[in-house]
LOTOR-122201 format. One record per residue (C-alpha): x, y, z. Coordinates in steps of 0.2 Angstrom, whole numbers, plus 5000, padded with zeros to 4 digits. Each point is the difference from the previous one (the first is absolute). Example, Ala and Ser with C-alpha at 12.3 -4.5 7.8 and 13.67 -1.06 7.14 Angstrom:
REM LOTOR-122201
506249785039
500650174997
This chain:
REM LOTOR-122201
500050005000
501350125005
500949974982
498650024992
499450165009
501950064996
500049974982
498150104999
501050165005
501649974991
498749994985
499150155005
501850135004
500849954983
498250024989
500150154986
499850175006
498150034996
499950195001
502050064997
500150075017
499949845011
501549935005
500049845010
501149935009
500849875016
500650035016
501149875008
500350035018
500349895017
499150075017
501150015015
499949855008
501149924986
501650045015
499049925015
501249865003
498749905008
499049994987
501449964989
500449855010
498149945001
499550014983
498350115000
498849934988
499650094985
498250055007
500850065013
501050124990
498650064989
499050045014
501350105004
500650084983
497850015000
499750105016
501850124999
499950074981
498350004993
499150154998
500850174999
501549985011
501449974987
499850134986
500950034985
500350184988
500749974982
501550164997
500150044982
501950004992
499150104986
498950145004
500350145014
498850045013
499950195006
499349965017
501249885004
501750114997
500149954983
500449825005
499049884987
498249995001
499349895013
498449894997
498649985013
500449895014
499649815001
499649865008
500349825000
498449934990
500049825005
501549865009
500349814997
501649925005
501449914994
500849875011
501649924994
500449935019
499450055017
501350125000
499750134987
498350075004
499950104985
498350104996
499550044982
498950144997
499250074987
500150194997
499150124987
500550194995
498950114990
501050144991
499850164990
500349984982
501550125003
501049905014
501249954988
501049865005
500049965020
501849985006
500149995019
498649975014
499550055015
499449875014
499150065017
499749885013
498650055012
499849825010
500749985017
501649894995
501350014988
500149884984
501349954988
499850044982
500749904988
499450074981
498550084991
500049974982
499050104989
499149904984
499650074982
500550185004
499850064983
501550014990
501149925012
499349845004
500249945019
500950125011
501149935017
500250085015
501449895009
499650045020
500649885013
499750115014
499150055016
498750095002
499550095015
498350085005
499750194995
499950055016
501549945006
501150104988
498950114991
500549974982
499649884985
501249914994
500750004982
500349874988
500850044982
499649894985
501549854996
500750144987
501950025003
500750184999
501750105004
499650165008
499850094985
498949894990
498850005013
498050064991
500250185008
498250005009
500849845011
501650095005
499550095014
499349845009
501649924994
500950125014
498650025014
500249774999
502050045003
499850155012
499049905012
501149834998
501350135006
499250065014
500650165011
501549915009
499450055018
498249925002
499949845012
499649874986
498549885004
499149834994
499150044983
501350144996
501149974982
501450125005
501949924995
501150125007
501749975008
500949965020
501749965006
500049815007
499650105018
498849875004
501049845004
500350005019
498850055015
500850095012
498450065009
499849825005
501649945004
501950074998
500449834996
498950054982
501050164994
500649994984
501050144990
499050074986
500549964982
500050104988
500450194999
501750015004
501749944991
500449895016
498649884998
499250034982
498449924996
498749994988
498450095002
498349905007
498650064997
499050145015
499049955011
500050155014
500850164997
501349945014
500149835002
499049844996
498649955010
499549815003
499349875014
501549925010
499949814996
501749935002
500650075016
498949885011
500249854987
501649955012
499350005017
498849884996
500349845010
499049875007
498250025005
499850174990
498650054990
500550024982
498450094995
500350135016
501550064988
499350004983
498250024995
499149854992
499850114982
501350115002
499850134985
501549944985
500750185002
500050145015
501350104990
499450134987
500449974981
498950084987
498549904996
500349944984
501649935004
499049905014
499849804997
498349924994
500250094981
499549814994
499549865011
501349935012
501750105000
499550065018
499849805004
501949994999
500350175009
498949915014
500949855002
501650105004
499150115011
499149835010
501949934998
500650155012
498550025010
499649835005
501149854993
501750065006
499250055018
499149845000
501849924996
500850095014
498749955012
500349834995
502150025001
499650085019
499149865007
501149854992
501850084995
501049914994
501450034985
500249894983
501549875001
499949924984
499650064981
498949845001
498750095015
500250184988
499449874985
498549945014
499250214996
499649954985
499849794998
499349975016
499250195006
499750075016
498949915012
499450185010
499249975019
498050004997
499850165010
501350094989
499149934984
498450065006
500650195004
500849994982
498249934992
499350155009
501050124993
500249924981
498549934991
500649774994
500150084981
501250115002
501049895014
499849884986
500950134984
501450015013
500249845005
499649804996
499149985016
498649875004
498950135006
500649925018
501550065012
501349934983
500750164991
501449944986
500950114990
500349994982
501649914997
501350144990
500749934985
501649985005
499649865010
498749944991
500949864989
500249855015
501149914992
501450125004
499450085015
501750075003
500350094983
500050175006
501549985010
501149994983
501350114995
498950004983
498550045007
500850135011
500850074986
498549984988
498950115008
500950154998
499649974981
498149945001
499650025020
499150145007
501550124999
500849964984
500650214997
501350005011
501549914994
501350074990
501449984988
501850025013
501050084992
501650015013
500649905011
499950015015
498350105002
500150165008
498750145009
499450164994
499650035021
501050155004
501849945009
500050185010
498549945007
500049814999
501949944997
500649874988
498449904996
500649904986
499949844996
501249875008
499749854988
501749954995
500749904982
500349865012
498349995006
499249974983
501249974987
499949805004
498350024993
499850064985
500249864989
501750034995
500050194997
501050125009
499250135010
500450154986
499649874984
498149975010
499950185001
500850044982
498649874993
498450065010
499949875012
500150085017
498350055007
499850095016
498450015013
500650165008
499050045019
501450085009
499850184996
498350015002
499849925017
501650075009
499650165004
498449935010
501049845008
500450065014
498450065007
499149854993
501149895008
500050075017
497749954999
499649835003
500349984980
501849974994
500749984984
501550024987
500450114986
500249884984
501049984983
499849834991
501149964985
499349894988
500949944983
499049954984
500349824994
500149924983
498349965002
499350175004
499749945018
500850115013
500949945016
500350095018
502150005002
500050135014
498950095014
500650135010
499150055014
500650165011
499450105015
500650155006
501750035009
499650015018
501150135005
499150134986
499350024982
501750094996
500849835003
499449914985
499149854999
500449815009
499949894987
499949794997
500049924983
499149825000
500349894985
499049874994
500049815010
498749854999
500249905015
500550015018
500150145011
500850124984
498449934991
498850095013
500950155002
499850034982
498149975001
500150135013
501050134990
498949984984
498350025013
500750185006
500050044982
498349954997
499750115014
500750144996
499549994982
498249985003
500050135012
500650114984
498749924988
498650075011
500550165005
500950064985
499649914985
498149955005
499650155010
501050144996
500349964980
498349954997
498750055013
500650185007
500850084985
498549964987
498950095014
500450164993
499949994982
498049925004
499850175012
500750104984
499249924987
498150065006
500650145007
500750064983
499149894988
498250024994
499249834998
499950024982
501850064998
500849854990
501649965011
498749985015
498949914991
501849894997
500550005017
498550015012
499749794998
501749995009
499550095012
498549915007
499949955020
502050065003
499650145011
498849905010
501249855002
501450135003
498750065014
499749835008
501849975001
500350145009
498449985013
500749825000
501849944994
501350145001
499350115015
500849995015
500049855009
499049924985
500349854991
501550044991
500950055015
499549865009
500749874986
501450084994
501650015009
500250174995
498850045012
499550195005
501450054985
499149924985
499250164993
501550105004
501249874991
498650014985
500450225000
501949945000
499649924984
498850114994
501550144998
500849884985
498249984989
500150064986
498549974990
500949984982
500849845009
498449925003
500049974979
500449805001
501250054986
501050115011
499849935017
500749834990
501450114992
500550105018
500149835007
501249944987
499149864997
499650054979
500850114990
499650074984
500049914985
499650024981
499949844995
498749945013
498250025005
499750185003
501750044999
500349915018
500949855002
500049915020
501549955010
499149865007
498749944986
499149905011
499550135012
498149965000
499550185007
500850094987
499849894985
498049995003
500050205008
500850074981
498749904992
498950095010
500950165001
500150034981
498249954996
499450125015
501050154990
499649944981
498150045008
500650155009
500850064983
498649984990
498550085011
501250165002
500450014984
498150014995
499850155010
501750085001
500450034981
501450095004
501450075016
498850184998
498749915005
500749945015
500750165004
498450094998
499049865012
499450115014
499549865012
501349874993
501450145005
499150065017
500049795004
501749974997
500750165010
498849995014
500849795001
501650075000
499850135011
498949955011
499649824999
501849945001
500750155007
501249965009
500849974984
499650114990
501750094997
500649834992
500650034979
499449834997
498150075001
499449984980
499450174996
498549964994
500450084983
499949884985
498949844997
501249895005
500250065017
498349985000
500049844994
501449945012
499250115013
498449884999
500849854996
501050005017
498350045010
498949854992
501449885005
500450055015
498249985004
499849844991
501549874998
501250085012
498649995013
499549824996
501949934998
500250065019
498349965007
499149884994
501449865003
500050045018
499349855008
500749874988
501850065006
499850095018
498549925005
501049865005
500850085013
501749935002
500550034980
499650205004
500350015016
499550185008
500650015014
501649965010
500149975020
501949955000
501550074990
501349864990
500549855013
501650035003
501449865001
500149985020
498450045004
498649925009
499150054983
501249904989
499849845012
498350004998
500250024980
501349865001
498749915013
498350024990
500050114985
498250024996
499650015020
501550155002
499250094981
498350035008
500750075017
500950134986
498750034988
498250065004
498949935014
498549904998
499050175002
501150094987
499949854989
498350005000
499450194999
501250014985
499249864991
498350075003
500450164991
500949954985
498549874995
498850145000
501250124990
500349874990
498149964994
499450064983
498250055000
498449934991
499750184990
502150044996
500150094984
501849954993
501150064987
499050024983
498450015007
498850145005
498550005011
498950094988
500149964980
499550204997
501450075008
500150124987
499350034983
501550014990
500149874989
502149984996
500249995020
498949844998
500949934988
501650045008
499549915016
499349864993
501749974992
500650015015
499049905010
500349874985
501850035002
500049945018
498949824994
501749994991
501350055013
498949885013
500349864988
501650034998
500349995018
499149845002
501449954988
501550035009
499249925013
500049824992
501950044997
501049895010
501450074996
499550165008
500549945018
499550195008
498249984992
499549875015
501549935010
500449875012
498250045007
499249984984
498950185001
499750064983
500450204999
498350064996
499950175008
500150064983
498549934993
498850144992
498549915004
499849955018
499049855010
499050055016
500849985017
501749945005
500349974980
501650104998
499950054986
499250144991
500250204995
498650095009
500150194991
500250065018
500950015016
498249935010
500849895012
């Protein structure tokens, strides 16, 4: 019935226009409660939400004003002619799942022969609640055909805010090719995106504006929560977030009381049984629930730091106990956690059985199991990740494959200051290695290309000592690795260093530890390559997952609708990459890198994290986020004519950077020719207004701390433009998902990632070395993180790792009628044929046995690359935006 009912009015808003100044139409729109979680988790029936789309939008609550782009009206500033209001005629519903609740309504416009042709609209909202608008679409407008208005927005009620909203027509214009009669709404849409910079932003408004990372500790509360602000000052540069408050960010405290929570405690007196997915402001179109269930993976991490983690550490209080075996860590997730009944029943209270089930195989009883990471998931060599190859191999196809380099002198050195920080370099000697390089000495490996280096001392020095004098300890790191006939690499050296006891100015106290199989030497090496794990994930998480992804793409989204109109054609480009990062970046914030959040709490670097991500920060430089140039700066390719794109690899079977330039090249070939259809020349460029106003105000402003930097492209030809764009879209795309999304496969089995470090190196002599000697795997888990630790970190990375049911991945858009240009549409349907072919391709090199680094001794295929994406803990798949 309800398909038939729908097809009557699809019939009836497409029929012929009868008198020449009817225009029909459809509305597609989802009512509010489309975000209440509990009704996402319960599955409302579809009466249920046709009552409701019934009772909230009938009538004259929702009504609509067509605005000519043809013909000027003298009582309206000589902006174009508005037609009569309107209502919405008459509903039916389409229901592609339980999630969607999408309304379709049918609207009708009766015009004056002189309108001319409509080309934006107005849409009040006179009910109580807001709504989200997804498009109108205007049929048989004569000598047009059908006209779109793309929406995908909140509405909120009149009488909230006073003004209707605008919506312009699908039509994709620069500033100056803008129908005259439609400019001046063009500018009044952009002033109040801008907002005044001073007024207290609340829910409902769409103001982006900018704020200094101010909002990270809460000294109100404790002393123990300040933090230094970041962001404003040479000392600790940081990208911009966006505003909240006009002087600091405002937010419910969650985490601070997560660790007193103990046995007999009520979970639900610390966090509300529906707590609301966001208590910080972002601007309400950058809010989750745009399409059915992206806020459903936002949720989970919230119910993962609300409840599961206090629910675990209620669990840990009653019954502590420590890991002593890899075996009891396998038991998490091949045998699960049998919780105490009344424990289970607080967490069942607080968590509806679905979404206990999406986070964990559980029996609906007291049994949780978590999913079991990929690395271990192959039982027929349940000790593969302990290899020197796979050790090895993940720095070419794990979850931080953009840090190794090319060495290119032997031994290493530091760019730390020695006036302030001694003699820091490397002290790996000849002898050390030289035995293990298949024959070659020292200067031939590094003559022919074959000495690689993992290099974490500089960037953990200068915060060692503080770190280390916290319950946390840990070593500065420099791994040299040589490449083998067979394009494998091997681990020759580690060097792990502290700082000199009597002073900074001293230098650093160095050990080099060289590779050993069996006995005590055996187990001292497994140690060694753990505190580089350590210390590498530690980077991957705060620099090249959060800072080079997350925080610095935060301003060019601020930017971008700030300075952009919607129709503007690099918006229009841009804006899909945008979509949820704010938000996320918001929750991680309220959640992860706060004070005394979760980040803090897992990582060894502790209350120094975001301050060690500013130290970072100072060497970004946005031109080196290109793959082709981070791959160059890293010496691991180097120009060539006579290869593909002119690059040839050092390493050809480097999995991240073979499938990335695949990627890379299609992503600009695309780039290249939207910009070309609207930039026919450098003038044109030049003379862009907004484009111009965007690109200083990101320099400036956005990032700027940096701003003095040469390397900043000037924004004055088409290929800056082009390079410009390129280096956004993949930053947001496949630089996001090569570090996210293989998260849990690789570090959610703790001991192959390890976070966090309770013990520095055994030394030879120590009760610490006896016990290695006496029981290795016992001695490694009274090193590496506790059961608690263990636990809280595997919680986080399997919801960050998650892909949703609604992603939009590369070569995809959410609406087909993005914009009314035809060539554009071509273009990105090459492109999104481009990346059928590149996926293929990649499925290829996977079946190649002869590319060891595509899978490993662990036998996990490097998939993060994949353009199209599977639901879940997939690992694999290019979402077009940073949204987790």
């Amino acid at each position: 019935m309800l398909g038939g009912m729908l097809g009557n009015v699809v019939d009836e808003i497409s029929g012929k226009n009868k008198f020449g100044r009817k225009i029909k139409g459809k509305v597609i729109l989802m009512n509010k409660s489309v975000l209440d979680i509990n009704d996402l988790l319960s599955f409302q029936s579809a009466q249920t939400a046709i009552n409701s789309a019934y009772d909230q939008l009938l009538g004259q609550q929702v009504t609509l004003q067509l605005i000519s782009s043809e013909n000027a009206d003298s009582e309206n500033g000589n902006k174009g002619k508005l037609g009569k209001p309107v209502s919405l005629e008459r509903w039916s519903l389409q229901l592609p799942s339980p999630l969607a609740k999408e309304s379709l309504f049918a609207v009708s416009f009766d015009l004056d022969e002189g309108f001319g042709t409509p080309g934006a609209i107005l849409v009040r909202n006179n009910q109580a609640s807001e709504f989200y608008l997804k498009t109108i679409t205007l049929e048989n407008v004569n000598g047009v055909g059908q006209i779109h208005f793309v929406c995908n927005s909140w509405i909120y009620p009149d009488n909230q805010y006073k003004k209707p909203r605008i919506f312009f027509s699908n039509k994709t214009y620069l500033p100056h090719e803008m129908p005259t009669l439609l400019r001046k709404h063009r500018e009044e849409e952009l002033e109040v995106l801008r907002g005044d910079g001073k007024t207290e932003l609340k829910t409902g408004d769409r103001v982006y504006d900018y704020a200094t990372y101010n909002d990270l500790g809460d000294p109100d509360w404790s002393s123990e929560l300040a933090r230094p602000v970041l962001g404003g000052s040479a000392h600790r540069p940081y990208p911009r977030r966006g505003r909240t408050n006009p002087n600091s960010e405002s937010r419910a405290s969650i985490v601070g009381s997560i660790s007193n929570i103990g046995q007999g405690t009520i979970i639900s007196n610390v966090v509300p049984r529906t707590p609301g997915i966001f208590s910080t402001y972002v601007p309400r179109d950058e809010q989750f629930g745009h399409l059915k269930a992206a806020d459903f993976v936002a949720y989970s991490l919230k119910v993962v730091v609300q409840n599961i983690i206090p629910t675990f550490e209620a669990f840990i209080n009653r019954t502590p106990n420590e890991f002593d075996s890899f075996e009891e860590v396998d038991g998490l997730y091949l045998n699960g956690i049998q919780l105490p009944t009344d424990v289970f029943n607080q967490l069942t209270s607080n968590i509806s059985l679905p979404m206990l089930k999406e986070l964990f195989r559980t029996d609906g009883q007291r049994l949780l199991k978590f999913p079991v990471p990929q690395v271990i998931e192959d039982r027929s060599k349940p000790t593969a990740w302990r290899t020197d190859e796979e050790f090895a191999r993940e720095m070419l196809a794990g979850i931080n494959p953009v840090v190794i380099r090319l060495l290119k002198e032997f031994p290493p050195t530091s760019k730390l200051d020695p006036e302030v920080y001694g003699n820091q370099n490397s002290t790996i000697t000849k002898q050390d290695i030289e035995y293990n390089l298949d024959g070659l000495s020292v200067e031939e490996a590094l003559n022919s290309n074959r000495l690689f280096i993992l290099d974490h001392h500089d960037t953990v020095m200068p915060f060692l000592k503080n770190i280390n004098n916290t319950s946390a300890k840990a070593h500065a790191s420099r791994t040299i690795l040589f490449l083998r006939g067979d394009e494998t690499l091997k681990p020759v050296a580690i060097e792990l260093s502290l700082p000199h006891p009597d002073g900074d100015k001293f230098g650093a106290v160095s050990k080099v530890y060289t590779p050993a199989e069996h006995g005590i030497e055996g187990s001292i090496w497994q140690f060694a390559k753990a505190f580089v794990a350590l210390t590498d994930e530690s980077q991957h998480q705060l620099v090249s997952h959060w800072l080079n992804t997350h925080a610095v793409l935060e301003p060019f989204v601020i930017a971008t609708n700030r300075q952009l109109s919607v129709v503007h054609p690099i918006y229009k480009l841009l804006h899909p990459h945008y979509r949820d990062t704010m938000t996320i970046n918001a929750l991680a914030r309220e959640l992860l890198v706060n004070a005394n959040g979760v980040i803090e709490k897992t990582f060894f670097t502790g209350k120094y994290s975001l301050e060690m991500s500013s130290e970072a920060y100072k060497s970004w430089n946005f031109l080196e986020q290109a793959l082709p140039n981070d791959l160059k700066k890293r010496g691991i390719a180097v120009d060539d004519p006579n290869s593909q794109h002119g690059l040839r690899l050092l390493i050809k079977d480097y999995p991240y950077a073979v499938d990335g330039l695949k990627i890379w090249f299609a992503i600009e070939k695309w780039v290249r020719d939207y910009c070309f259809f609207y930039y026919k020349t450098d003038e044109m460029v030049q003379q862009d207004p907004e484009l111009q106003a965007w690109w200083k105000e990101l320099q400036e402003v956005g990032h700027g701390d940096l701003k003095h930097h040469p390397w900043w492209p000037k924004m004055q030809t088409r290929e800056e433009l082009i390079q410009s764009c390129t280096i956004i879209i993949w930053i947001a795309s496949a630089l996001h998902a090569a570090v996210n999304f293989g998260q849990y496969a690789y570090a959610g089995y703790g001991p192959n990632r390890p976070t966090i470090s309770r013990r520095l190196m055994p030394e030879k002599g120590s009760p610490e070395y006896d016990e290695v000697e006496k029981n290795p795997e016992k001695a490694f888990f009274r090193t590496m993180a506790s059961q608690m630790q263990t636990l809280r970190g595997i919680s986080v990375v399997e919801a960050l790792s998650k892909h949703a049911s609604d992603e939009v991945y590369l070569g995809q858009r959410d609406t087909p009628n993005w914009t009314a240009d035809e060539p554009p549409l071509a273009a990105f349907e090459a492109f999104r044929k481009k990346l059928d072919e590149i996926e293929q391709e990649i499925i290829k090199l996977n079946k190649d046995k002869r590319l060891k680094n595509r899978f490993g001794t662990v036998n996990v295929p490097y998939t993060l690359l994949y353009p199209s994406g599977e639901l879940g803990l997939s690992g694999k798949g290019i979402p077009n935006s940073i949204a987790i």
